[in-house]
C-alpha positions in Angstrom: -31.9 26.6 39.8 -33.7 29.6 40.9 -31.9 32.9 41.3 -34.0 33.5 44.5 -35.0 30.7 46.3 -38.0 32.1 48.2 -37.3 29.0 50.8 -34.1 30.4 51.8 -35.9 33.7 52.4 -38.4 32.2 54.7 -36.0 29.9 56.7 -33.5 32.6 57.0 -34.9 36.0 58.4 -31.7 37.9 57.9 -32.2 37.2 54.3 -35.5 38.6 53.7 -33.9 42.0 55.9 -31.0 42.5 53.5 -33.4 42.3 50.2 -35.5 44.8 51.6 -33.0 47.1 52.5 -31.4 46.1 49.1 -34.6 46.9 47.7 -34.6 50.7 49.6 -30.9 51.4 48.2 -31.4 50.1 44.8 -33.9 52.8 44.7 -31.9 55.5 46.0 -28.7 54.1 43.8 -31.2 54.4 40.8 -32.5 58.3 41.5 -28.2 58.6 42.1 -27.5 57.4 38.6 -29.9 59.4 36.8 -29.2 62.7 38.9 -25.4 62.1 37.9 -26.2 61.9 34.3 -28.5 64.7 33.7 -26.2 67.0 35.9 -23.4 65.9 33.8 -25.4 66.5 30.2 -26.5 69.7 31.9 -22.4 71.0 33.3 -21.1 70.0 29.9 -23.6 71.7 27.8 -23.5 74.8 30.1 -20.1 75.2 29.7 -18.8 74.0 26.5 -22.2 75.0 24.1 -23.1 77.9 25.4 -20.4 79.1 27.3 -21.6 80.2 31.0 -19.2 80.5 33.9 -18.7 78.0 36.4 -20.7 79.6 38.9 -23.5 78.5 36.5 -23.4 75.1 37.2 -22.7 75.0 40.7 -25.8 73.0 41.7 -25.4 71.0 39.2 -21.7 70.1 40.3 -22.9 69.9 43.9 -25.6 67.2 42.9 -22.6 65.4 40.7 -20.4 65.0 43.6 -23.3 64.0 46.3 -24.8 61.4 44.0 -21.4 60.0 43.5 -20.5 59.7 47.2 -23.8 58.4 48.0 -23.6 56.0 45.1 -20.4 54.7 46.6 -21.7 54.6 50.1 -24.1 52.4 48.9 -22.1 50.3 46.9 -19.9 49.6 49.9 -22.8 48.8 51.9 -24.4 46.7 49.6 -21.0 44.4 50.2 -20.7 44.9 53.2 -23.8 43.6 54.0 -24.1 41.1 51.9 -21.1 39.4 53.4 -22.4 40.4 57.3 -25.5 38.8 56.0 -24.2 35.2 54.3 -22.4 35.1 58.0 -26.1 34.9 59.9 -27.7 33.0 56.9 -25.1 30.5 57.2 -25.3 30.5 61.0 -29.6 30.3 60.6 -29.4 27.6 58.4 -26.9 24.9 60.3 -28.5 25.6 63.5 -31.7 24.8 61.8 -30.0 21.9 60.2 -28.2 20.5 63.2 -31.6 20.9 65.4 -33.6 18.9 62.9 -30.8 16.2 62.6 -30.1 16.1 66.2 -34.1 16.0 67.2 -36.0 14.5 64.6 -32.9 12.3 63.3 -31.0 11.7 66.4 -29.7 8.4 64.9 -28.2 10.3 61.5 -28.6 9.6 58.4 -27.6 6.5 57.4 -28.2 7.2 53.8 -26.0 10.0 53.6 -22.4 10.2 54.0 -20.7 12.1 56.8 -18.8 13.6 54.3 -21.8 14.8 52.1 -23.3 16.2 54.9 -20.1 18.1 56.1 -19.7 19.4 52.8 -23.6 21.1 52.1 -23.5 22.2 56.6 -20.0 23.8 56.4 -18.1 24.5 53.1 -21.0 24.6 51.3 -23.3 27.3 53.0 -19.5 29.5 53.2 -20.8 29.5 49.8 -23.1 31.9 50.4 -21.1 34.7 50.7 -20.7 35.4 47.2 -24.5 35.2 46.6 -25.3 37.5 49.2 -22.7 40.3 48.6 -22.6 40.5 45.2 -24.9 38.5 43.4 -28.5 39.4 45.1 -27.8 43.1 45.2 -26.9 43.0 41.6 -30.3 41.0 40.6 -32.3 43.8 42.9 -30.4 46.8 41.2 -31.2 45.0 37.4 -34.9 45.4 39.1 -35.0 48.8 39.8 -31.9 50.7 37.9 -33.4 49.6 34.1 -36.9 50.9 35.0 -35.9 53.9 36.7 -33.7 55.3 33.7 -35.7 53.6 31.0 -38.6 55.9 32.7 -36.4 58.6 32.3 -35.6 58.3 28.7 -39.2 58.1 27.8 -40.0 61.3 29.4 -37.4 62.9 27.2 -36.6 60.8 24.3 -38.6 58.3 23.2 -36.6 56.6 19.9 -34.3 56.0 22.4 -36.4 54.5 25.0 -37.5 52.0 22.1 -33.9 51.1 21.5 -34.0 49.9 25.0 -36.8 48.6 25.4 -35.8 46.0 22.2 -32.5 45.6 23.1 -32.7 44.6 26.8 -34.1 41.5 27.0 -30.8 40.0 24.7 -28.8 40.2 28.2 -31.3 37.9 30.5 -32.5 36.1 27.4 -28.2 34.4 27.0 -28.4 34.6 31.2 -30.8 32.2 30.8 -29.0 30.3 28.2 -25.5 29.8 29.9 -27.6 29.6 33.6 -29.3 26.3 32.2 -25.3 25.3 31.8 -23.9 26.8 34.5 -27.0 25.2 36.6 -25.7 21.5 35.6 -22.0 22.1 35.7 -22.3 23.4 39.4 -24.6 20.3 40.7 -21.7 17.7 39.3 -19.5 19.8 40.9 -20.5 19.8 44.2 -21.6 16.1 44.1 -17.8 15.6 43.0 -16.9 17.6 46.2 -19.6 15.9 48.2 -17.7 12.3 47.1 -14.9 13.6 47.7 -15.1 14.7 51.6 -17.1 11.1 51.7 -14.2 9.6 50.7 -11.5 11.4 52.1 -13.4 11.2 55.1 -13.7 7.5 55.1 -9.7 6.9 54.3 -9.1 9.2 57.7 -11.3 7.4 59.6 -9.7 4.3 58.7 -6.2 5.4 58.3 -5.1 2.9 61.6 -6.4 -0.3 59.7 -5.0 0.6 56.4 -1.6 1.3 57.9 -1.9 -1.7 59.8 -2.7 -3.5 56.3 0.0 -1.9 54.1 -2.7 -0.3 52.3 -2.1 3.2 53.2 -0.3 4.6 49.9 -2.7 2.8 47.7 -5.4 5.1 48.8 -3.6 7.9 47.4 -4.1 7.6 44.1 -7.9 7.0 44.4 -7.9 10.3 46.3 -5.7 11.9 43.5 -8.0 10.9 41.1 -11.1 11.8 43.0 -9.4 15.4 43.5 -8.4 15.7 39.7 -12.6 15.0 38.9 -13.2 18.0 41.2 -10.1 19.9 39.6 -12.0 18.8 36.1 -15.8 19.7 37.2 -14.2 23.5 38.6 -12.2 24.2 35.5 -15.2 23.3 33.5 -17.7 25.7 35.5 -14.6 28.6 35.2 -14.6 28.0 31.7 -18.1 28.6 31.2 -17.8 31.9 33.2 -15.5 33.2 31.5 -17.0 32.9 28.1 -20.5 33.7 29.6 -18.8 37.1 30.6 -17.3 37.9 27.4 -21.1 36.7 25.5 -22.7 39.1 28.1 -20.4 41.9 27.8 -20.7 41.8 23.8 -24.4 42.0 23.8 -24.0 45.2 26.2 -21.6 47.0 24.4 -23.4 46.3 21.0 -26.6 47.4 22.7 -25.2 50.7 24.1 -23.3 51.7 20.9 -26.1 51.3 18.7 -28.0 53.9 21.2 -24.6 55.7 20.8 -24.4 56.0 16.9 -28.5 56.8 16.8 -27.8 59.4 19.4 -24.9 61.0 17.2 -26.8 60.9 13.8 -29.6 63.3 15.5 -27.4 65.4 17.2 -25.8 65.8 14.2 -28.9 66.9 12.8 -30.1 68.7 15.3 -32.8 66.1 16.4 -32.2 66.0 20.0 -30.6 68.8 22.6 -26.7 68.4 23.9 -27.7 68.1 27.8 -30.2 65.3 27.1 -28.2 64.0 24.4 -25.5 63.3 27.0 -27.2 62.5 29.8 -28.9 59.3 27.2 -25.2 58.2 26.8 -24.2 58.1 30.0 -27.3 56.2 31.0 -27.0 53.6 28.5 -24.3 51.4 29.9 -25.8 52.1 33.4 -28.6 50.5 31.5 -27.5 47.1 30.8 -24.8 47.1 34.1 -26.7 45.5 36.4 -28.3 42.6 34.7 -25.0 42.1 33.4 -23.5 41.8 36.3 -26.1 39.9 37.8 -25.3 37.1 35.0 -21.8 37.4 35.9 -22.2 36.8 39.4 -24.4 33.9 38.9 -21.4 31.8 38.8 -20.1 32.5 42.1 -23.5 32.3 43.6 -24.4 28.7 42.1 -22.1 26.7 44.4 -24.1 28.4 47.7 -27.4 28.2 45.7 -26.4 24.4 45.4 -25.4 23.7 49.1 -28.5 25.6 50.6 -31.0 23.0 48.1 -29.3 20.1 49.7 -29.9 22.1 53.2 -33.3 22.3 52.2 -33.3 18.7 51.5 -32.1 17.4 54.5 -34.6 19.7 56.7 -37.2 17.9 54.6 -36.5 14.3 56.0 -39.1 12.9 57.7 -38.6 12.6 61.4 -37.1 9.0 62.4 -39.3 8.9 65.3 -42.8 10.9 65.6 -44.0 13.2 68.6 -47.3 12.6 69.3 -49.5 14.9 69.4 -51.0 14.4 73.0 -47.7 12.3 74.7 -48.7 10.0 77.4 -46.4 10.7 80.8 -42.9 8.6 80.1 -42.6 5.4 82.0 -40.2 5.2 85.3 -37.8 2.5 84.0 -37.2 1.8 87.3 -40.5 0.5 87.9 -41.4 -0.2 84.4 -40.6 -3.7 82.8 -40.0 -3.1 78.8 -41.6 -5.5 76.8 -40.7 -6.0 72.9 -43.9 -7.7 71.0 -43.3 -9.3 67.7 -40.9 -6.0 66.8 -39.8 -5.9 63.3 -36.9 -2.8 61.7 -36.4 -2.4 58.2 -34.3 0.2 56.8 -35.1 2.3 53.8 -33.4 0.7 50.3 -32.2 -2.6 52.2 -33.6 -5.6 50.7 -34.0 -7.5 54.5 -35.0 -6.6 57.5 -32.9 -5.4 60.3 -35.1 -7.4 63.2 -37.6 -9.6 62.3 -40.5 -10.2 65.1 -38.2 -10.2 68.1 -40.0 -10.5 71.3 -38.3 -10.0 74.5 -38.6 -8.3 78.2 -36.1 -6.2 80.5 -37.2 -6.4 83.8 -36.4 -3.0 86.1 -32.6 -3.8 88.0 -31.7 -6.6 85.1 -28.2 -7.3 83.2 -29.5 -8.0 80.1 -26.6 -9.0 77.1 -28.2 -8.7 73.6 -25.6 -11.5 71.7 -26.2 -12.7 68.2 -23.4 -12.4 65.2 -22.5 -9.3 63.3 -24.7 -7.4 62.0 -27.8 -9.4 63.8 -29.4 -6.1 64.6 -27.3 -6.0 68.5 -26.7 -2.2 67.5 -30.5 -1.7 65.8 -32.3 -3.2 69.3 -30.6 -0.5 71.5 -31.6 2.4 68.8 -35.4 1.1 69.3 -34.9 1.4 73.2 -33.5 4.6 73.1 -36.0 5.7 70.6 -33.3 6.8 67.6 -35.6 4.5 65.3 -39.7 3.1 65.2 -40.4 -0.8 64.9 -41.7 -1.1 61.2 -44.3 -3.7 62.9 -44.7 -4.5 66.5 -44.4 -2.7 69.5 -42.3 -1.6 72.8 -44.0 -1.3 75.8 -42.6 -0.1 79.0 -45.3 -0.2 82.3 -48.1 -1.3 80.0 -47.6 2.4 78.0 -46.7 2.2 74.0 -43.4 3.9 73.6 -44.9 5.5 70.2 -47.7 7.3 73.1 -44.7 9.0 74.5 -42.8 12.0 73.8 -39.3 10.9 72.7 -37.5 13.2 74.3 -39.5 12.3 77.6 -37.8 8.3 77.7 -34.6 9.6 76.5 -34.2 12.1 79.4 -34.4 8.3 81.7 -31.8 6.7 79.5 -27.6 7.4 79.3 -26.0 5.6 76.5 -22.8 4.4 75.8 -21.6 4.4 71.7 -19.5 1.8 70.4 -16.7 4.7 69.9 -17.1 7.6 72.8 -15.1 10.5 72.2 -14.6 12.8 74.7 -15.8 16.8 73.6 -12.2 19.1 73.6 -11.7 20.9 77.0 -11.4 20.4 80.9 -12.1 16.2 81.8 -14.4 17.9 84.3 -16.7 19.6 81.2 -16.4 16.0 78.9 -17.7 14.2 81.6 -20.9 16.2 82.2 -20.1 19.2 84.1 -21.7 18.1 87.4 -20.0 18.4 91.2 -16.9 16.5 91.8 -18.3 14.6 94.1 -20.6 12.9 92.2 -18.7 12.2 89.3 -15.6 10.9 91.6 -18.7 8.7 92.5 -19.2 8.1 88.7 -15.5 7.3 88.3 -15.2 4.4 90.7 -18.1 2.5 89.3 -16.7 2.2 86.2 -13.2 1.7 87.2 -12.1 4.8 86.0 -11.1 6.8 88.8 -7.1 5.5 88.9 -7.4 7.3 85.1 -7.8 10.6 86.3 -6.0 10.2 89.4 -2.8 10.2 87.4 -3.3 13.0 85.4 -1.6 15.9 85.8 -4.7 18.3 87.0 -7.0 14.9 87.5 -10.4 16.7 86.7 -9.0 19.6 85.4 -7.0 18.0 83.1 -7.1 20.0 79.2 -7.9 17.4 76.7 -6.0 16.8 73.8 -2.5 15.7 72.3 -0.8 15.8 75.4 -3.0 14.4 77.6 -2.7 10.9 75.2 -5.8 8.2 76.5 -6.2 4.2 75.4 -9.3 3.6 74.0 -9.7 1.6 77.4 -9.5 4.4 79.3 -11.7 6.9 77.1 -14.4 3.9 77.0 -13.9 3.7 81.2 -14.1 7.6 81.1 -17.4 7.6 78.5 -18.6 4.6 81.5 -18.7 7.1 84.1 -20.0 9.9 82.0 -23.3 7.7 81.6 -23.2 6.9 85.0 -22.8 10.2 86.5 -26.4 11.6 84.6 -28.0 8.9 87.2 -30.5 7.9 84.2 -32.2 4.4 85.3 -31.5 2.4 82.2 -28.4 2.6 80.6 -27.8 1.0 77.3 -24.1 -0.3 76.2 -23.3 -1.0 72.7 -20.2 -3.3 72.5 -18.7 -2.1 75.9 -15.0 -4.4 75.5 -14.7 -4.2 71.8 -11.3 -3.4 71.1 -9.9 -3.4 73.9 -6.9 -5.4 75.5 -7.8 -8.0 78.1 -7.1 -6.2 81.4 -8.8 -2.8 80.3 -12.3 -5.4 78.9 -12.0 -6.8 82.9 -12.1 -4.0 84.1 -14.9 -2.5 82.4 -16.9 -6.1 82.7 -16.1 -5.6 86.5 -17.8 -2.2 86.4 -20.7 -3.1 85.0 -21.2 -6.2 87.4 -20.9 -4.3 90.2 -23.5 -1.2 89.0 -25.9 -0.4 91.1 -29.2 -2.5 91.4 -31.9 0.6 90.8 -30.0 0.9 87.0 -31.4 -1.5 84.3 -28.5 -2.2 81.8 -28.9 -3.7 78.4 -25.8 -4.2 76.3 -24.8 -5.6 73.3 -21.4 -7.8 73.3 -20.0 -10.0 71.6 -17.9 -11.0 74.5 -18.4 -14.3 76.7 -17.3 -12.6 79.8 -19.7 -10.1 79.3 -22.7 -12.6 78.8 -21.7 -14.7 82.1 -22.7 -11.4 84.3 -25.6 -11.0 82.5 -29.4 -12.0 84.3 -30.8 -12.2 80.9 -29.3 -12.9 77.3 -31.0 -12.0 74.7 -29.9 -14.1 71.8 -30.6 -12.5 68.3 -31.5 -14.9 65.8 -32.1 -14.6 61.8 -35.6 -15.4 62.2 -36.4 -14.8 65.7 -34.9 -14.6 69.5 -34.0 -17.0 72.1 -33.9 -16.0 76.1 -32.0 -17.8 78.4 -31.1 -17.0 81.9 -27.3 -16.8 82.4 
């Protein structure tokens, strides 16, 4: 694990700002320390060797007491923006991350949990903060600080500068050491965290069933003992800090009082000057500070270090569907019959294909029902229509024009879709349902049945979403209904529209989509018979192959 990863500079600009301007102070926090020593050496000697008044020394003072208020100035900015800076890294790097996903993955990643993927975007990149405030500035002032005194010394005492320049490279030589532990210990650690939000994420998710099951309390224990991994992996990586700390401040002390003791034994005889003498001593544990400290701090930076490569890893996925590079206008599906041609899916790391040369056609204004038993590839056909995935082999062509010619987000701006679980965004009913005039989605409302829903809520379209505004997964699936139908797109693609629901609120939804206008082309997947008796055209998924039939 790098201790600057120069990708993280390059994707985040506000990080490449604060190193520079870390780089600028370093160098004033450098000519700081070595004006406080030497006017130090210089009051001391003044005033205690060869006895001169206090008015003496007053520039010296003067200089004491600005360098140290400029020192702490930049200390505190140093932090201070270190922290303001993790914010807007952290902010750079999940709107990067989120924009990739969302455009060139729109599907997700299907071979990474939710959880995982929570984890590195949110908790993860907080991470950061400790990198940024303390640990960079530290590894910038171990740059600058050691060169700028150890330039110093030479000019005026060069046994010492050799007792530097040997002793030095003990602190990054057992950084390096513990780092290569630390580096280890932190990656377990976060992929026990990342399993853990997988997990814990999962039991949530599925809480209902489990209930429903009995099976609720056994899931504790798993969780406990997931937690007490992570409580196991943390310790561990504390432990190592600790002792790392105690390794690293050992070699600095030893390496300033040897300086110390060579310093006293000329002195003594008279091989060196009091003011210089002094100023030496003060230097040496501003010496060895920073690259201590940067060791130190490596700790607290390795979990953010660790979520930002994952980042980095996720914004290296391959998109799931390519933009050409000279799109061919999108197809009208209102005019544009779709055609599938021998269309075959396989997903990474799965032994057998998803689809396997499926060959059908939608014809503009059709109900068409894609049926076939679970996991058939119902749920994979609509992601090739809506172009979250690319046929391994084959071809969909809509008006005669490739679908692979076109730019992706060109067909999907013709297309609303309807998830097998819709939630509804937090807010106003008016803002989950698209934002657009009343009017049209009052429109939107009655053609899917939905309009006696918000009728009997409190503020009907103004209605605040959320615990006391309480919705049956009927209604929420009648409210996502109208949501598609309210963009107006000509093809609309269901997935599982009446699963899960109880027989009056599936009628009603089956009604819905009978009555749809003719100028919208729907395709849904269903499992349900009602479903498939509406429906102009079934689509009957096969293991090796498709069947149409006209209902």
């Amino acid at each position: 694990m790098r201790p600057v990863d120069p990708r993280l500079l390059r994707e985040a600009p506000a990080a490449r700002r604060f190193l520079l301007a870390t780089a600028v102070l370093g160098l004033v926090a450098a000519a700081c320390i070595v004006t406080q020593a030497v006017a130090l050496g210089r009051i001391v000697a003044a005033l205690f060797l060869h006895r001169q008044e206090l008015s003496a020394v007053t520039a010296d003072l003067v200089a004491l007491v600005a360098a140290t208020i400029v020192r702490a100035a930049i200390a505190w900015a140093l932090e201070s923006g270190g922290r303001i800076t993790a914010l807007a890294v952290a902010a750079q790097l999940r709107a990067k991350l989120l924009a990739h996903l969302l455009t060139a993955r729109p599907g997700g990643v299907p071979e990474m949990p939710a959880g995982e993927l929570a984890a590195a975007a949110v908790g993860g990149l907080d991470a950061l903060d400790p990198y940024f405030a303390r640990f960079l500035p530290q590894l910038v002032l171990s740059a600058v600080v050691p060169a700028s005194i150890f330039a110093w010394v030479v000019w005026h005492d060069v046994t010492s500068a050799v007792l530097m320049a040997v002793t030095l490279p003990l602190i990054p030589i057992f950084g390096v050491l513990i780092g290569k532990v630390t580096e280890a210990r932190t990656l377990q650690r976060f992929a026990t965290l990342s399993h853990l939000s997988a997990y814990f994420l999962d039991v949530v998710r599925g809480l209902p069933t489990l209930r429903a099951f009995g099976r609720g309390k056994s899931q504790s224990a798993t969780i406990a003992a997931v937690s007490d991994a992570y409580r196991v992996e943390t310790m561990g990586t504390l432990r190592i800090a600790f002792l790392s700390a105690l390794v690293l401040e050992l070699a600095a002390t030893m390496s300033t009082a040897v300086i110390a003791a060579e310093i006293g034994i000329r002195l003594v005889g008279g091989g060196i000057a009091l003011a210089p003498a002094l100023a030496i001593l003060v230097l040496a544990p501003e010496y060895y500070g920073p690259l201590r400290n940067a060791a130190a701090e490596f700790h607290a930076s390795a979990d953010g270090l660790a979520a930002a490569a994952r980042v980095f890893a996720l914004l290296d996925l391959p998109p799931a569907v390519r933009t050409p590079e000279d799109p061919l206008p999108a197809p009208d599906p209102r005019e544009a019959a779709i055609r599938l041609e021998r269309v075959t899916l396989r997903y990474p790391g799965r032994a057998g294909p998803a689809l396997l040369g499926i060959s059908a056609v939608v014809e503009p204004g059709e109900r068409v029902a894609v049926a076939g038993p679970s996991g058939a590839g119902k749920t994979s056909l609509l992601a090739l229509l809506l172009r979250l995935l690319e046929p391994s082999a084959g071809r969909i062509v809509a008006g005669g024009v490739d679908l692979a010619c076109v730019d992706p987000d060109a067909w999907r701006s013709g297309v609303a879709w309807l998830p097998q679980r819709p939630r509804l965004a937090p807010g106003t009913l008016r803002a989950a349902l698209g934002g657009r005039a009343d009017a049209e989605l009052w429109r939107a409302l009655e053609l899917a049945a939905a309009a006696s829903v918000v009728a009997a809520l409190p503020d009907g379209l103004g209605t605040v979403l959320g615990e006391r505004t309480p919705l049956s997964a009927g209604e929420i699936r009648r409210l996502a209904l109208a949501r598609a139908l309210a963009t107006g797109r000509p093809l609309l693609l269901l997935d599982e529209p009446t699963t899960h629901l109880d027989a009056t609120s599936a009628a009603l939804v089956t009604r819905a989509i009978a009555e749809l206008p003719r100028d919208t082309t729907v395709v849904f997947a269903t499992h349900d018979a009602r479903l498939v008796e509406i429906a102009d055209r079934v689509i009957d998924l096969g293991v090796h192959g498709v069947l149409e039939a006209v209902a």
